[in-house]
N, C-alpha and C positions, 0 to 999 in steps of 0.2 A: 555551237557553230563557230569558226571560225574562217570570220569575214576578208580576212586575210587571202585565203586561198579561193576567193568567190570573186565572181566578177558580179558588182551589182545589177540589181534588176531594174534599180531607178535611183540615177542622179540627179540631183538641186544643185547646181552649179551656180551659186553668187545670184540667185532671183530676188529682185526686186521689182516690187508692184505698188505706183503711186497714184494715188488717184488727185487729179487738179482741183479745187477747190477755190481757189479765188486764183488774179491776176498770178500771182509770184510765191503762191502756196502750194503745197503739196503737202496732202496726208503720204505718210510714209509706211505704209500698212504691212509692208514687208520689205525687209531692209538689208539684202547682201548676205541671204541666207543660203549656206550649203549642207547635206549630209547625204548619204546614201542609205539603201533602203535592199536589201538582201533576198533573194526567192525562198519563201517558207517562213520567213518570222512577223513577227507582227513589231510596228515601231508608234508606241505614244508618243504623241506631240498636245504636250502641255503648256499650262498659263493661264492669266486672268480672263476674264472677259475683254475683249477687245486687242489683244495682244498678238494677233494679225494668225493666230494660228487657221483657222476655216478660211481665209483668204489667199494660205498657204496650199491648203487642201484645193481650194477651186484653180488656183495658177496650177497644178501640178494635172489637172484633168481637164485644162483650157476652156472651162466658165468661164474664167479670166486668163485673157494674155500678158503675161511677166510683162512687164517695164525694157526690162534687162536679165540677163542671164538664161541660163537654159535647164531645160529638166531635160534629161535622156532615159525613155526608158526603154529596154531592153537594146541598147545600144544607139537608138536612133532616139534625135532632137524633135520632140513634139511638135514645135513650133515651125519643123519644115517638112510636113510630113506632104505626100501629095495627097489626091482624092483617094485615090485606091486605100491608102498608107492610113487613111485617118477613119475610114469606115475601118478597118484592120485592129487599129489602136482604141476606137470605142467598144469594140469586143470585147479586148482585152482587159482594159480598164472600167473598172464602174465604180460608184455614189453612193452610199447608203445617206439620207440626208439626215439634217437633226428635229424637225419638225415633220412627225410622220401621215400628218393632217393636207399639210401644205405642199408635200412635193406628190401630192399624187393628184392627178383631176379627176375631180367630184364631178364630173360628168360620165369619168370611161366604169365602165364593170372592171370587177378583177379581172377578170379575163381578155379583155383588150388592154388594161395596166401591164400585165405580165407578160400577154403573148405581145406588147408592140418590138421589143428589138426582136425577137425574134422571128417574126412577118418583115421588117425591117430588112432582117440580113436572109431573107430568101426561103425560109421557113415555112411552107403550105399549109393551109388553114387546119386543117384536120389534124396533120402530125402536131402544131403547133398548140391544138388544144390540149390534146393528150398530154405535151411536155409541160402546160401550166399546170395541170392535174396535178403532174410528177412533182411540180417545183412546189407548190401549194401545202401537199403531203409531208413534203422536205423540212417544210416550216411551221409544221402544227398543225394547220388547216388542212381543206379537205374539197371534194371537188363542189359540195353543195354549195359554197360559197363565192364560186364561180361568177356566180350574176349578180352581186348582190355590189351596192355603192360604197364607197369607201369613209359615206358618214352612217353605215350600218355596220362601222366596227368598234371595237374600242382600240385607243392608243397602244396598247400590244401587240393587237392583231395589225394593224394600220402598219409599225413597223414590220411588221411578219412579211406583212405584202411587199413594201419596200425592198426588203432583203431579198424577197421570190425574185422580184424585177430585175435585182442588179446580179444574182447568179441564171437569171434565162439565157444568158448568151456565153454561158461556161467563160466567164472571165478568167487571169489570172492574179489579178490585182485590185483592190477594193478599199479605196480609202470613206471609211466610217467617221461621218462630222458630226460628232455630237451623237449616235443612234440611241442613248438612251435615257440623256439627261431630261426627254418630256415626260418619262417614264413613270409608275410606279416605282417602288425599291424592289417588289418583291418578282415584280415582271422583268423591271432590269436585270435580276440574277435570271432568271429562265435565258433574256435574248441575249446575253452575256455566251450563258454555257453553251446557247444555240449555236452560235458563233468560232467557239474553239471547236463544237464540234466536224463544224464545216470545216474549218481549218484543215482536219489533220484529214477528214475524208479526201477532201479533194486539193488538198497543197497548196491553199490560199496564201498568199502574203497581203496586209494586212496595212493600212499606216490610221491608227486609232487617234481617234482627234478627241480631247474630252479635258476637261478641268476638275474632275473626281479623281484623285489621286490613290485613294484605296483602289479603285477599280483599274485605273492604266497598270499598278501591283501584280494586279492580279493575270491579267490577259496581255500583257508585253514583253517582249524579248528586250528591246531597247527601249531607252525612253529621254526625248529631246524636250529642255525647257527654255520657250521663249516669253520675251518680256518685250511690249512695245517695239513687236516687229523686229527683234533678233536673236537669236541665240546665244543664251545665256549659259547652260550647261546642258551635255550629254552623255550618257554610258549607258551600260549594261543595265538592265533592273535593281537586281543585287546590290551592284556596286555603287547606284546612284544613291539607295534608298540606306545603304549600311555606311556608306562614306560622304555624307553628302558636301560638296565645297563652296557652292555658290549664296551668300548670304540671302538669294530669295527663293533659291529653292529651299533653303531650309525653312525659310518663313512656310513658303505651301504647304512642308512636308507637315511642321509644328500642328501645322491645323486639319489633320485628318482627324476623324473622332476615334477614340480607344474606346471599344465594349466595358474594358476591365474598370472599374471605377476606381483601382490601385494603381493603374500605371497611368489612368485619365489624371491622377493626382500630380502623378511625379513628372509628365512631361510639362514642361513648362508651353505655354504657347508664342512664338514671338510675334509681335504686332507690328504690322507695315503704316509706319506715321505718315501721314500726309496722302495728297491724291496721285493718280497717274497722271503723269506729265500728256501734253497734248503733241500728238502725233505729228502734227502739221510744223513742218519747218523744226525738226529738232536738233540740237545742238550734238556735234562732232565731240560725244563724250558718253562716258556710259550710262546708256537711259536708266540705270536708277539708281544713280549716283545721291538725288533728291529725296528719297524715302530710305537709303543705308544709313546704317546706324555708322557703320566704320569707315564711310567715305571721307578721301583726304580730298587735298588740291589737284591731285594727279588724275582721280576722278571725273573729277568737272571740266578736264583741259584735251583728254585724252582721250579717244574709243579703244576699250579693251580688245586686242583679241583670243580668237579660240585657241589656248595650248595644251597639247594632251600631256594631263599633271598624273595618269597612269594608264598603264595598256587599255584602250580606248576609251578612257575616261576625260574630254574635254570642256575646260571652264573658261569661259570669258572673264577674266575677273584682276585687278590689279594684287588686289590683296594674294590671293594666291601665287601671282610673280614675285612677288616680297619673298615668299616661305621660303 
């Protein structure tokens, strides 16, 4: 693909989302974050726990209102959409969450889980049942399961319905937080493969949220790493994972597990010394200037910015403005 000749589906324009915390604090949970986001590719957004990435994901489908900056997607700014404009934009856009227990109520049937947007968006009771049958079928399940509670499934299935829910109103865009780190391994590859396969039936685009770095590998076209709420490095898959620049992506990269117990030998692991810094009120310098090994003075005094060091390959990084 060649993002060049595309007008994006969805810009991050400089978002920032701070949540107040005491008198003169602010957690900084997302911090002047941009990239854009293409119709048909899938784009991982990685990092630690805590590193504002699912915080990212909720500003971008307005759970949360930005601080500052703007998300546009398909041309038009979320945040000034009117009534008509934002039932519109919840079509279009939907949630897989990461806790597939939690985002569903243990009260409704699958069947009011799946048919509510679309009863919602004007959908009559009949046709709308039939369509969760469709969507049900779609996802491995079947219509017997129709009535049954959503603590009468296992964690698989539970995601199944989830994913039922967020393709009911034929979206075009679907940001995935976390959907399979509650998982088994072995279920995660099934709702993985489920997932491409939607992809290419129906020309999903895609923004995968997840901290498993084999799997973002695997089902990403692009792949964004942020650290304590910014962005630290982006590219291409290939490019990020065969050229990596950014001293902590290579730390994540270091610690994917290798099946081969020959090449588990030879890669070396790097270790991240020390803690993550505390998000609240942090210093005008690159957040992990404190846990690099190669950080100088210019580090601690400076915030890095994004420069692209090759065709669409961008690092926040001092060391790399050195090379």
């Amino acid at each position: 693909m060649n993002s060049n000749e595309k007008q994006p589906l969805v810009q991050v324009k400089d978002v920032c989302k701070y949540f107040h915390v005491g008198k003169h604090a602010d957690l900084k949970a997302v911090d002047h974050v941009s990239f854009d986001i293409y119709k048909g590719e899938t784009v991982g957004l990685v990092g630690e726990s805590g590193c504002g990435k699912s915080t990212m994901g909720r500003c971008m489908i307005r759970l949360y209102e930005p601080t500052s900056g703007e998300v546009i997607y398909d041309g038009k700014d979320i945040t000034k959409l009117s009534k008509a404009e934002q039932k519109e934009f919840c079509q279009k856009v939907q949630m897989i969450f990461q806790n597939p227990y939690a985002s569903l109520n243990s009260r409704m049937t699958v069947k009011e889980i799946v048919g509510e947007g679309l009863k919602e968006h004007g959908m009559p009771s009949k046709e709308a049942d039939e369509k969760v049958q469709q969507l049900l079928e779609t996802v491995g399940l079947n219509k017997d399961h129709m009535s049954r509670f959503p603590h009468e499934f296992s964690g698989g299935q539970r995601q199944r319905i989830g994913i039922a829910r967020a393709l009911s109103v034929n979206p075009d865009f679907i940001i995935c937080d976390e959907p399979i780190s509650a998982l088994d391994v072995s279920v995660q590859a099934q709702v993985i493969n489920m997932l491409k396969e939607l992809q290419e039936e129906r020309g999903l685009t895609y923004l995968f949220i997840a901290h498993d770095l084999s799997v973002v590998k695997y089902i990403s076209d692009r792949v964004i790493v942020m650290y304590l709420g910014t962005v630290v490095e982006t590219a291409e898959t290939e490019e990020l994972y065969s050229n990596t620049l950014h001293p902590y992506t290579k730390a994540l990269l270091s610690a994917i597990p290798e099946a081969d117990p020959d090449k588990a030998k030879a890669n070396k692991r790097i270790q991240i010394k020390g803690e993550i810094p505390s998000p609240i009120n942090p210093k005008n310098c690159c957040r992990f200037a404190e846990r690099c090994q190669y950080a100088t003075d210019r580090c601690f005094n400076e915030m890095p910015k994004l420069r692209e060091m090759a065709p669409g390959h961008m690092v926040a990084c001092h060391l790399c403005d050195e090379q």
